[in-house]
N, C-alpha and C positions, 0 to 999 in steps of 0.2 A: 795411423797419423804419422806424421815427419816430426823425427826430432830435433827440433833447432838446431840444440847444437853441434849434432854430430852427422845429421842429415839422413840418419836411419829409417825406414821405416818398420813400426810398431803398430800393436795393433791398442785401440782404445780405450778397451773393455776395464783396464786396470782403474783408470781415471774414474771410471764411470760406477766401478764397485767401490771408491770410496767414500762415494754417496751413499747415505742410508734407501731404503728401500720407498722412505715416500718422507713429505716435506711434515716435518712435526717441529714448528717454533719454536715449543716452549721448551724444549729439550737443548733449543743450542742458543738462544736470543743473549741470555744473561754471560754466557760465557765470553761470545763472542763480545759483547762492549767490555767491561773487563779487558779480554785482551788489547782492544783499541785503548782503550784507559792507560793499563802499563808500559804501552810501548809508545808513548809520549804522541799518537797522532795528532789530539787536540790542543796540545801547547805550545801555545802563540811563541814567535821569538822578535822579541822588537829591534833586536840588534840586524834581524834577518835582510835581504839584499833586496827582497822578492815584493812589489807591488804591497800597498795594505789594506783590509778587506775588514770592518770591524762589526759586531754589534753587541749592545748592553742588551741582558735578558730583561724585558720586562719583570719586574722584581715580584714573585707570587707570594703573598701574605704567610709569614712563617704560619699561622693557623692554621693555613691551608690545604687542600689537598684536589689534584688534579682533577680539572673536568673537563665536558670536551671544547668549552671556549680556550683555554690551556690547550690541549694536545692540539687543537688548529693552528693555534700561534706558534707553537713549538716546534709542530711538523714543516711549516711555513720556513720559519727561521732557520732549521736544521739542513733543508734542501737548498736551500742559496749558501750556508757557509761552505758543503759538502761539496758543493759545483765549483765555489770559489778556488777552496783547496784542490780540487783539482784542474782547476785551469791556473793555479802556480802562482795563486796570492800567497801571503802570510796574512793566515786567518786569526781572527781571536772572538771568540764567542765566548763575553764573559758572563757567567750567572752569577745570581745572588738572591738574597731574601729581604722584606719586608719587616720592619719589628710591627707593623700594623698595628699602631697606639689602643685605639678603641676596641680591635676584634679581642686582641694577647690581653689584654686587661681585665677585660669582663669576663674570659675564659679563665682566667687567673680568680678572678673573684668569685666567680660561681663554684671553682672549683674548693676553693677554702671555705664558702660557706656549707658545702654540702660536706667536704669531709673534717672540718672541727667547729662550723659555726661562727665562724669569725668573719668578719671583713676588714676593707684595708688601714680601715682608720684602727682594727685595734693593734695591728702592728706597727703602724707610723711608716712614715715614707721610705725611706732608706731600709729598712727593713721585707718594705712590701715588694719594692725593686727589685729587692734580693731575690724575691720568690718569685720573680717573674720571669728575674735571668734562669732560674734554677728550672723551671718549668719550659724554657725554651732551649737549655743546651739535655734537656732528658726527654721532650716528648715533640720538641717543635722540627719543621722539617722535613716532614715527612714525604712532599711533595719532590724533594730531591733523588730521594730514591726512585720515585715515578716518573721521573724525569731520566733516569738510567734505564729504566725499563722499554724506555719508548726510543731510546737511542740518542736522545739530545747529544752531540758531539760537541758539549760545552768544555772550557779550560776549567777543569777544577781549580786547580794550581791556583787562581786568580778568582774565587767567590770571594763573595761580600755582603757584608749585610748591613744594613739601614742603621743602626745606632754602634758599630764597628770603630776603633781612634780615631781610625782613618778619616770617614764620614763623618765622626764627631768633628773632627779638625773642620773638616769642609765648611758644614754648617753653622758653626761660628762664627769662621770668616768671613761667608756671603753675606749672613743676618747681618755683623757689623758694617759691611759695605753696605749695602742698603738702607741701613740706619743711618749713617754717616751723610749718603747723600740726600737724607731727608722723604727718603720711600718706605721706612715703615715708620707707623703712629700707633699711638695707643689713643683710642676716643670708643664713645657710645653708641653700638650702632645695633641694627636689628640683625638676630643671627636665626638661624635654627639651633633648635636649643630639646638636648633630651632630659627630661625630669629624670627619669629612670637612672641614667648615666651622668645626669650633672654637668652637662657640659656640651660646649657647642657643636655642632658636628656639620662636614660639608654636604654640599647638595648630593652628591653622588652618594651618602649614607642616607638619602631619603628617599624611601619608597612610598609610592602612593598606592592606597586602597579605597573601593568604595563601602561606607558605611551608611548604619542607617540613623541619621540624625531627626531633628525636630526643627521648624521653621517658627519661629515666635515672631511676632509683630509686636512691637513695642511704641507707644505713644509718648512720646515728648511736648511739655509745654501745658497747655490748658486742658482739662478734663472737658471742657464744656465746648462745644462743635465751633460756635461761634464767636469763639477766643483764639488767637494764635497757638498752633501744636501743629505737630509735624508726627508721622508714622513711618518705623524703619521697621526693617523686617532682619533676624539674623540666624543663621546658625550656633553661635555661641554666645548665647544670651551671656552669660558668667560676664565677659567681654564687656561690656555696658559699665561693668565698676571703672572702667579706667575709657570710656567715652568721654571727651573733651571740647567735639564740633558734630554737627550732622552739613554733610555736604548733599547740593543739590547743583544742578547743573549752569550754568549761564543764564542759558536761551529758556531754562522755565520757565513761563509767566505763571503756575501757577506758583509759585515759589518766590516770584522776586520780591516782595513785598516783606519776607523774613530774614532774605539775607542781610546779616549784619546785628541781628537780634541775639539775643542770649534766650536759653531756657536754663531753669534751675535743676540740677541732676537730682531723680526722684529716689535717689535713695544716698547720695554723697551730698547733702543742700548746699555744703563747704565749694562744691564745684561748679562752675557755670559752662553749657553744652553753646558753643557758638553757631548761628548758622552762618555757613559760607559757601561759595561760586568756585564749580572746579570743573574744566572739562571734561574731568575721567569719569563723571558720573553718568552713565545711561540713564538717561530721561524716560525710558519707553519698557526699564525692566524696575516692576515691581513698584512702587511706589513711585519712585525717581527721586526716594533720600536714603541717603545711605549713613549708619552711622561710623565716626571714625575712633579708632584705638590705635593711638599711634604705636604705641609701647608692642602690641601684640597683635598686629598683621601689614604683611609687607606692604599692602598697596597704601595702606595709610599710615604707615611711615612714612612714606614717600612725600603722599599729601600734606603730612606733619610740617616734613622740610618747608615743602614749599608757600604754605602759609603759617610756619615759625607758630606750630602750635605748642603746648608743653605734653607732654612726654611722659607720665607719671606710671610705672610698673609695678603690676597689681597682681604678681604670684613671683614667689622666690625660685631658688633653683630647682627643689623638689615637683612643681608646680601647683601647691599649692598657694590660695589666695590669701595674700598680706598687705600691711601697711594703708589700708585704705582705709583702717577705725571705723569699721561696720563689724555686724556679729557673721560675716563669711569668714572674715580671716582664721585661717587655721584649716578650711576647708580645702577638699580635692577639685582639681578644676570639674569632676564631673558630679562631685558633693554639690559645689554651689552653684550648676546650672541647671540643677533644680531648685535648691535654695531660691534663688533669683528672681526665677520665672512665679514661683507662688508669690514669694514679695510682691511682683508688678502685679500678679493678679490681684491680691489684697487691695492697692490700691486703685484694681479697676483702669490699668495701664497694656492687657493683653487684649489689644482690639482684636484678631479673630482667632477663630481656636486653633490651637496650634495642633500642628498635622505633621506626619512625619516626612522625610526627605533623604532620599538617598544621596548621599554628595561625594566627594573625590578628598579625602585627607592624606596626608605626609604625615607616614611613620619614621621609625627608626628602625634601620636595617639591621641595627644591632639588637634592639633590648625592645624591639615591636608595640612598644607605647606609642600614643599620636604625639609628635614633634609639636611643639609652642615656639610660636613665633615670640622672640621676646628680645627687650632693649638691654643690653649685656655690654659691661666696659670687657672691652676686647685689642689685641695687637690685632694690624691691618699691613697688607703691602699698598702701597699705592704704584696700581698697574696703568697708568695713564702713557708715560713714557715707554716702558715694558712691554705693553702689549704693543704700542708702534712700532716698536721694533722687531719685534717678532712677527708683525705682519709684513715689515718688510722686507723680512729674509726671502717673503714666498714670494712676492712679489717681482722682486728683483732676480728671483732664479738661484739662488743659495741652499735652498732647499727646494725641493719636487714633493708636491702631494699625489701620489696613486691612490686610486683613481683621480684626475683631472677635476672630474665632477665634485668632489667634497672640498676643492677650495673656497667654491660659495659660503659653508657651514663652519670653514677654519676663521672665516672673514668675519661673517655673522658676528662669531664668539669676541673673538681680539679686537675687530672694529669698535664693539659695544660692551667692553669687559667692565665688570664693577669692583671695587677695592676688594681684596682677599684676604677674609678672616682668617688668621693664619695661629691663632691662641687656642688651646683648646686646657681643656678644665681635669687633666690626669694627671697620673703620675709616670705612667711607662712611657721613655719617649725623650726626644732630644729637650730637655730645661732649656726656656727664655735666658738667653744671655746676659737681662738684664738685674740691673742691683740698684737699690734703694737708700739712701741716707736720709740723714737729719735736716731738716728743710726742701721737704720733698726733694732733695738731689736726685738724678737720676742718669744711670752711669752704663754704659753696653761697656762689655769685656768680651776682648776679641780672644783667640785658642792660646796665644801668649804670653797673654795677662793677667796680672792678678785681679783678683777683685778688692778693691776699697777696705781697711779694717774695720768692722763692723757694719758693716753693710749686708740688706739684707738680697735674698736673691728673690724674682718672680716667681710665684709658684707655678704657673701655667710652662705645658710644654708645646713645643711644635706641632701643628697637623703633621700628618705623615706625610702629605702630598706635599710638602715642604723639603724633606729631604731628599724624596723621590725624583724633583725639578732638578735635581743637582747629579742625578744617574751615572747620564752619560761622561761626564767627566770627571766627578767625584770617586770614581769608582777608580779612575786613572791614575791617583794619584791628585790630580790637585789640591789645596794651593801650588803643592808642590811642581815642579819642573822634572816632569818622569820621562823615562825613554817610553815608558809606554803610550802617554801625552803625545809624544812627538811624533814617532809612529803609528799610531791608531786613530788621533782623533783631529777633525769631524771624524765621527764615526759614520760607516756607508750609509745603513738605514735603520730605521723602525718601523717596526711590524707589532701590528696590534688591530684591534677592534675598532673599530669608530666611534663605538659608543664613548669609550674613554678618550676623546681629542677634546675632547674641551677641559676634562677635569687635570690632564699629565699631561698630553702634547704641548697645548698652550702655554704651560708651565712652566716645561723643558725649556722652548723658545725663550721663553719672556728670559730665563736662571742664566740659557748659556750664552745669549749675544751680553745681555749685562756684563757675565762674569767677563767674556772677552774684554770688554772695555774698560772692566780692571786691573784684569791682568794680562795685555796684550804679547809681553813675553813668553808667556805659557801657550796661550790659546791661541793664537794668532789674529787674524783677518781674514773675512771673506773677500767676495768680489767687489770691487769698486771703493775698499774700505771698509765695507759695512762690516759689522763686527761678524764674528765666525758662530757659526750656527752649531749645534751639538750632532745633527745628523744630516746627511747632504738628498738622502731621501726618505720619504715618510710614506709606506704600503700600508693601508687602511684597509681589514677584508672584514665580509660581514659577519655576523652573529649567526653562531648554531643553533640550528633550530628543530621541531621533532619531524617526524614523514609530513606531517599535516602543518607544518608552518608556523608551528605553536611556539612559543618560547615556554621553552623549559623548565618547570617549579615542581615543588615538591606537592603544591595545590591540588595539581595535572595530576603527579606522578607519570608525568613523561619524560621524567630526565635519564639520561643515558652514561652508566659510569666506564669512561676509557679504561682503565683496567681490568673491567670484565671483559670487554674486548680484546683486550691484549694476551689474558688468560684464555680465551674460546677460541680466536682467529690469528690470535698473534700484533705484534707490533706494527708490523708490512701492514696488513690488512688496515688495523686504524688509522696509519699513515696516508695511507694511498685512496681509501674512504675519502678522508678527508680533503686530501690535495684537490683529488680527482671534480672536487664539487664548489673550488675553493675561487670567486670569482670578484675580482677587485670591489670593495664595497656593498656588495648584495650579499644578502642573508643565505646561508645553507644548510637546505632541509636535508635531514639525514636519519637511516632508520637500519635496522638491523640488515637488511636486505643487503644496504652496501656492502656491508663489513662482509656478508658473506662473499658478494659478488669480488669485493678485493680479495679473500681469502683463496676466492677457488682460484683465480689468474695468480697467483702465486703458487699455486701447485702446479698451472699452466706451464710455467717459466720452468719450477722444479723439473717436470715430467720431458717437457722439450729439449731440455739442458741434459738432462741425462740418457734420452734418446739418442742424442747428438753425440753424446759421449760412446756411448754401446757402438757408433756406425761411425768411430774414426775423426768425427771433427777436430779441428783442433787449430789456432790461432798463429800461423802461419805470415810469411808474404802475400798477398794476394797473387792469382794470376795475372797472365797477360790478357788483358782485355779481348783479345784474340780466340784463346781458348775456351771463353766462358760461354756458354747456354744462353739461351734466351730467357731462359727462368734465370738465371745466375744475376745478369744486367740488369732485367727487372728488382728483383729484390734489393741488389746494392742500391740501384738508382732510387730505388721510391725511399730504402733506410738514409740516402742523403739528403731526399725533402725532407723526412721524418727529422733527422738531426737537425736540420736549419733549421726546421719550422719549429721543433722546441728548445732550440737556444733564441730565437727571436721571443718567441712567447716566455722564455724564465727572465731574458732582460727586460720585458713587460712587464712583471707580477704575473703572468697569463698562467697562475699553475695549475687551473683546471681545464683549459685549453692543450697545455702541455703533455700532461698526464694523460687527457683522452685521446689523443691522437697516435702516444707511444702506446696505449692500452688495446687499440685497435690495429696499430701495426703487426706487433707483437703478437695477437690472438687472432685475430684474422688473415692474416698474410701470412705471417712468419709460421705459427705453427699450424692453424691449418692447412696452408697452401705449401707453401715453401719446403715445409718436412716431407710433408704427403710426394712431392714432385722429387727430391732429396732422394726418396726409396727407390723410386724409378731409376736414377741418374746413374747413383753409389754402385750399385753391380758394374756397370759401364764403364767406370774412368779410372782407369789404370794410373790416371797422373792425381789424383784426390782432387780437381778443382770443385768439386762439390766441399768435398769437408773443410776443406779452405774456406770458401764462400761461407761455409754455414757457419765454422767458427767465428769468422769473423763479422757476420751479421749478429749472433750470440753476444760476442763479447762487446758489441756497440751497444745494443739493448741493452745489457746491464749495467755497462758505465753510464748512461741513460739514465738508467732507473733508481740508479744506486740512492742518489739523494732524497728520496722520497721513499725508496723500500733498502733500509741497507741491510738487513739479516742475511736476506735469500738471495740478494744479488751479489752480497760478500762468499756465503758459499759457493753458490755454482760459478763465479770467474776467477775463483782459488781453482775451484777444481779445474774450468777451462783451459786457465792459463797456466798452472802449475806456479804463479807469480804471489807475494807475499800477502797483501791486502789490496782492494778494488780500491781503500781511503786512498792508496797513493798511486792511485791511475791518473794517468792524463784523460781533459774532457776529452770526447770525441772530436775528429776536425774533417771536413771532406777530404783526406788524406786518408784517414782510417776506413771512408765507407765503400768510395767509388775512385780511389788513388785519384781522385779531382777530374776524374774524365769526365766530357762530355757523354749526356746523359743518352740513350739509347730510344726514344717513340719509339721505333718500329718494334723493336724487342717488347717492349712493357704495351703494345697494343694486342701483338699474337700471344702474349701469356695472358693479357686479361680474356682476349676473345674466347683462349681455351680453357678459363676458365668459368667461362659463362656456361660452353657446350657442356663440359662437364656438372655443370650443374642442374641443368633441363636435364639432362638424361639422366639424371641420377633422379630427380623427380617425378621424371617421367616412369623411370622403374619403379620408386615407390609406389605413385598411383597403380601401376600396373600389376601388384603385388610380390615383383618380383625381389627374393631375396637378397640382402646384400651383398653376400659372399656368392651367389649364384654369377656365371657369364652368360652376357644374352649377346648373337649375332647382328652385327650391324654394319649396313653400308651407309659410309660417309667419304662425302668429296671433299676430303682436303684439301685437296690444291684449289680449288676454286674460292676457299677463304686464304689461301698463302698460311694455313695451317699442314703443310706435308710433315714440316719438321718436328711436329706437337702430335702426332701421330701417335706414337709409341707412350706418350703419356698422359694422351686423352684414354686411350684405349687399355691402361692399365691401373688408372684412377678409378673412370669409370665402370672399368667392367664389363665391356664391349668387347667382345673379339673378332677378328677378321671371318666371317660368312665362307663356308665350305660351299662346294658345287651346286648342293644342293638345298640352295637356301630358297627359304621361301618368305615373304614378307607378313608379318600379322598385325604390323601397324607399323606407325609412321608419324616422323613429328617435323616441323618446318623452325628452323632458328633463323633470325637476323642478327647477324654479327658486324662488326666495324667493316668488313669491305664486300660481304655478298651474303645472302639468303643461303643456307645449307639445309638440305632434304638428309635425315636420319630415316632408314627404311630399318626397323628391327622384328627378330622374331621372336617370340615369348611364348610361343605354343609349347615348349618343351619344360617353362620351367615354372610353369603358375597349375598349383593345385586347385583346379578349376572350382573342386565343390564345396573346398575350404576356404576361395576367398569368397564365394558368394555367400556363407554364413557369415563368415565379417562382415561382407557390405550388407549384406541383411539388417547382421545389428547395429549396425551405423545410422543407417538409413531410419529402422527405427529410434533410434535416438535424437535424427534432426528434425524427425515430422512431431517428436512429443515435444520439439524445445520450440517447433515454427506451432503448434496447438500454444501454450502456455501462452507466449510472449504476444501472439493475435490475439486469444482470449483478452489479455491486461492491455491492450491498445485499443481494446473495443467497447472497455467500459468505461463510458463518460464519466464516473463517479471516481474512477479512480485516477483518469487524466485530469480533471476539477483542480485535485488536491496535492497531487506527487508532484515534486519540484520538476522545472523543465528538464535538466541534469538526468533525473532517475528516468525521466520518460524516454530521452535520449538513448540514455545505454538499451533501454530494452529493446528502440526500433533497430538497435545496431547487430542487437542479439537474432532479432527478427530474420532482418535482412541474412546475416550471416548464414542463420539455419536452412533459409529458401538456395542461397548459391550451392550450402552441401547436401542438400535435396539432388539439385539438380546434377552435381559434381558427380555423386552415387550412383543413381539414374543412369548418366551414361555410363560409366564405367561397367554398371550390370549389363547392359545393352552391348557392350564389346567385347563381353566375355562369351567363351564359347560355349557350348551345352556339355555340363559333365558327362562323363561316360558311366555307361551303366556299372 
């Protein structure tokens, strides 16, 4: 190699031995971040001069612990700040934690009741707090450390966490502006509601399962046919204690004759069941009456509203059934839906026999009981204004949704949002800022100020998705006027899941144009006015998912833990896995395979890198375009489509378009080809344009890569370049690949044409049994492909050599290449052990005629085509067919060979 500075030449073998012997991750992974840790790479400077590049981590649930919807998000995010920083932003990748009200609490109380028996009411509040701070600075967090493992190049210096002074401060402030201007209320509204946990919980803590329930038909009104009565049919009979109307549809005629009528409730007599006219009622399912409980199912709350039924809730918060002065009360919801159902039969009220039914319930994500829909006084935002406006951040161009396609679904949501319960029924968790006095007074307290003397405070705390709305800037400092406010935000983007845009994104929107127009001195303004958004792009990528498209549960047991991966293949590997499949908004099926396939192209890289090293490469000027190969041009040239094409694709989100095209550069060009041709060259060039060439095709790849695999690409361009860290390399520019020349065709046509030759005739020898390491004689007319110059490295790739006097032809192959037809005449008499290959092709051949017997037998038995999906019949004609071509393949081959010798 040439030594920069002093212009020496050296040889490179030093460089190359201080590489270990082969690429083993987990021996250098931990170190190497660390070292990037101490030596301040990742700390943002807001005073800095340099362009600003921001993003808030999606906050992972202090409970938590990394999965691989996590390491996709992560890997995602990590690759854009890493590029950023190297194309000369001042980055700031702030992370932080979650206090996750519902997950930390139950975690906390399950954990006291199993180890003394207690729960939180026998410590009292401020006590049980205690124990949940105490529990989250001894065992919570854990995900943070997996987060170092996988290389997140986050600003330590700057975490945060959801119930932090900081964040507290925030959250007080906004609840008070919002209260102030009349957007949050406290009134009655229907929630989902866990008995388990006491308390309300949002849609995104509800999962649905099917169960298997019971269908009862319940009669209303006269027992006698000929008397006014009506028949509903329900899944939750219990439900009937708090019936108040049965609706039927408009347009019934058999029905219209009742609506307006009362029946007497057969087991409350104190109640009267109205009938009334609703369009929401399907005339055509099931009876065409449906009964309504407004108190305890959404759709008939609704209907409640709209014809101002009363409302009466007939289970407390444990769910059991109260207040309705029947002998249920005191019972379990699933006590008295049997209690119920024998009552109605007693009275000869169960018109057909009830049968069972599988149906679709909402549980709790948390505490796995089925969720009650139930009528709960609750704090509310009212998102009417809010969400306007956050729809027309996107609207107007303030914010970008990537993919393009999921604006329809952001619209959907904000277009049609419903007021956001925003109370929930804990203790862990930001306290309701509000206080209570003497004559129902009621008083918000902003971070400031005091509260009232003697006043009492809310007991309810905040959803967590309340603080979390407040992320992107809350984390910056606000109320406050921070340099880092000023420099960092909008923040660039957010990257996340899609599944979570309606429950955080919409949120963020609705929190940070408000807050703008609170505090326009902090936050400023967007375009045209409109208030300033929290992030100016919003990258939506899909859900991980198993090989088979499954989504991931413990049901399956197909879930997949990233730090087994990171422990077997290393960190690269599940990085690059993942990028590599990672496609705006669509789902990514992903399965061990990858991890390996990213694994081995990481030893790809190691093994090329240190090749390169052994024979001299090394990161130089470039030559003069003059002196370079024809191989030399090609490889720059296509490394500077390769560079454009994935700097277009990472300004896109395009990071599995990126990653595959650098992955196929990389393995297919670069080291199969480019090395392979590199051996030939290296003996020859006294002036090193090859190791020039190759180092500096090396070190483009790895600042390439870096952001998506930085372990192995930080070792081998330390070793390359002999340069501190690849974190503080500049991105690649067509400067670095092709010094900005105009690109070469004629070059990159004769090195693909030669390497087409070379590859027929390397198959051709296969077929023809001939060893790898073996040379077999061959004439080829080079000049009549304008391949004379490729001569010497067809012919030493291949393993062809120039035909003595006495040659003689034993076959012969014909190629079409980009500008003429070439006749290869070669001889292989001297180098195929005639009787040894015809024992192989023997058992070959026996092996294709037993798989072409099988695969005809099972296509010929109708009993078996009847029944086997078209898919399984498919593969086998494929298997068929396949077997017949290497019948035939062998066949000849046997036919060309010559007769053994005795």
């Amino acid at each position: 190699m040439t030594d920069q500075a002093e212009g020496k030449i050296v040889t490179g073998t030093n460089r190359a031995d201080a590489l270990p012997k082969s690429w083993e991750p987990q021996s250098v992974e931990a170190e190497l971040y660390q070292g990037w840790v101490d030596a301040g790479y990742f700390t943002a400077d807001p005073e800095s001069g340099k362009p600003a590049y921001s993003i808030v981590l999606p906050p992972p649930n202090v409970t938590g612990q990394l999965h691989m919807g996590h390491a996709l998000d992560h890997t995602l995010m990590d690759a854009l700040v890493r590029r950023k920083r190297m194309q000369g932003y001042e980055v700031l990748w702030l992370p932080g934690m979650d206090h996750a009200g519902i997950a930390t609490q139950t975690k906390v109380e399950a954990k006291l009741k199993a180890e003394e028996g207690k729960d939180r009411y026998d410590y009292g509040r401020d006590e049980f707090v205690d124990r949940v701070w105490e529990w989250k600075n001894n065992y919570g967090g854990t995900i943070t450390g997996q987060m170092r493992a996988i290389g997140d190049s986050v600003d330590w210096s700057r975490e945060r966490f959801t119930l932090d002074e900081g964040l507290s401060r925030a959250v007080q402030t906004i609840f008070k502006q919002l209260y102030d201007a009349g957007l949050i209320y406290r009134d009655y509204r229907l929630v989902n509601w866990s008995p388990v946990l006491e308390t309300a919980v949002s849609d995104i803590e509800v999962v649905y399962k099917d169960v298997e329930g019971e269908f009862v038909s319940i009669r209303y009104g006269s027992l006698n046919d000929d008397e006014p009565h009506l028949v509903v049919a329900t899944t939750r009979v219990e439900t009937m204690l708090g019936d108040v109307a049965i609706a039927v549809h408009p347009d019934d005629e058999r029905y219209a004759h009742l609506v307006g009528q009362t029946f007497q409730h057969p087991l409350r007599p104190e109640l009267e069941v109205k009938v009334i006219a609703d369009d929401y009622v399907d005339m055509d399912l099931g009876t065409g009456a449906v009964k309504i409980t407004p108190a305890h199912d959404p759709n008939d709350y609704e209907m409640g509203l709209r014809h101002d039924l009363d409302m009466p809730i007939i289970m407390d918060e444990k769910g059991r059934i109260s207040d309705t002065g029947t002998r249920f009360d005191g019972m379990s919801r699933e006590e008295a839906r049997v209690a119920v159902r024998e009552a109605l039969a007693e009275q000869g009220r169960i018109v057909k026999e009830v049968r069972p039914y599988v149906h679709s319930v909402g549980h709790s994500e948390r505490s796995g009981e089925p969720i009650e829909p139930r009528l709960s006084l609750q704090w509310f935002v009212k998102v009417d204004d809010l969400a306007r406006m956050s729809a027309d951040a996107v609207r107007s161009g303030d914010t970008t949704i990537h993919p393009q396609s999921m604006e329809k679904r952001y619209f959907d949501w904000v277009d049609n949002m419903h007021d956001w319960t925003i109370s929930r029924q804990l203790w862990w968790g930001h306290r309701i800022p509000i206080w209570y006095g003497p004559g129902d007074e009621v008083v918000c307290v902003g971070p400031d100020e005091e509260p009232p003397a003697g006043y009492t405070q809310d007991p309810d705390v905040l959803d967590t998705w309340f603080s979390s709305a407040l992320w992107p800037f809350s984390t910056l400092g606000w109320p406050d006027k921070t340099p880092e406010l000023e420099k960092f935000y909008p923040t660039s983007v957010l990257v996340t899941a899609y599944d979570i845009l309606f429950f955080w994104v919409a949120r963020m929107m609705m929190f940070g144009t408000f807050a703008a127009t609170q505090t326009p001195e902090i936050l400023g303004a967007g375009t045209d006015g409109q208030p300033q958004v929290p992030f100016t792009d919003l990258y939506l990528h899909g859900l991980v998912r198993d090989e088979k498209g499954r989504k991931m549960s413990k049901s399956l047991g197909n879930g997949i833990d990233p730090m087994d991966w990171v422990e077997r293949f290393g960190a690269d590997a599940l990085r690059f896995a993942l990028a590599r499949g990672a496609n705006p908004g669509i789902d990514l099926p992903i399965g061990e395979d990858h991890a390996q396939s990213a694994r081995n192209f990481a030893t790809k890289l190691y093994n090329a890198t240190k090749f390169a090293l052994m024979n001299g490469a090394f990161v130089g000027e470039l030559p003069a375009r003059g002196e370079l190969s024809d191989a030399d041009r090609w490889i720059l040239d296509r490394l500077e489509e390769v560079r454009s094409g994935v700097d277009a694709y990472l300004d896109d989100y395009q990071f599995a378009k990126a990653n595959e095209d650098l992955y196929h550069f990389a393995w297919d060009e670069l080291c199969d080809w480019y090395l392979e041709i590199a051996k030939t060259q290296i003996p020859n060039d006294p002036n090193q344009v090859t190791q020039r060439v190759l180092g500096r095709v090396l070190d483009v790849v790895l600042r390439l890569l870096h952001p998506t695999m930085p372990f192995v690409t930080e070792v081998l361009w330390t070793a390359l370049t002999e340069r501190e860290s690849v974190t503080q390399a500049a991105w690649p520019t067509a400067e670095d690949t092709n010094g900005g020349a105009a690109t070469d065709p004629e070059a990159r046509r004769r090195i693909e044409d030669a390497i087409k030759l070379i590859t027929e005739l390397r198959r051709f020898r296969s077929d023809q049994g001939v060893k790898p390491s073996q040379k077999v004689p061959a004439q080829l007319d080079f000049a009549s492909a304008d391949l004379a110059a490729q001569e010497e490295l067809v012919r030493s790739i291949a393993r062809v050599e120039v035909p003595g006097a006495d040659f003689g032809a034993s076959a012969s192959i014909e190629l079409r290449l980009s500008r003429a037809t070439v006749d290869v005449a070669l001889d292989t008499s001297g180098t195929v052990d005639v009787a040894a290959e015809r024992k192989r092709l023997d058992k070959e051949l026996a092996a294709a005629q037993k798989e072409l017997e099988t695969t005809s037998k099972k296509l010929g038995n109708e009993a078996f085509l009847s029944k086997a999906p078209e898919a399984v019949v498919e593969k086998i004609r494929t298997r068929q067919q396949v077997a017949q071509e290497e019948i035939e393949r062998i066949a000849a081959r046997l036919e060309a060979l010559p007769e053994a010798k005795a």
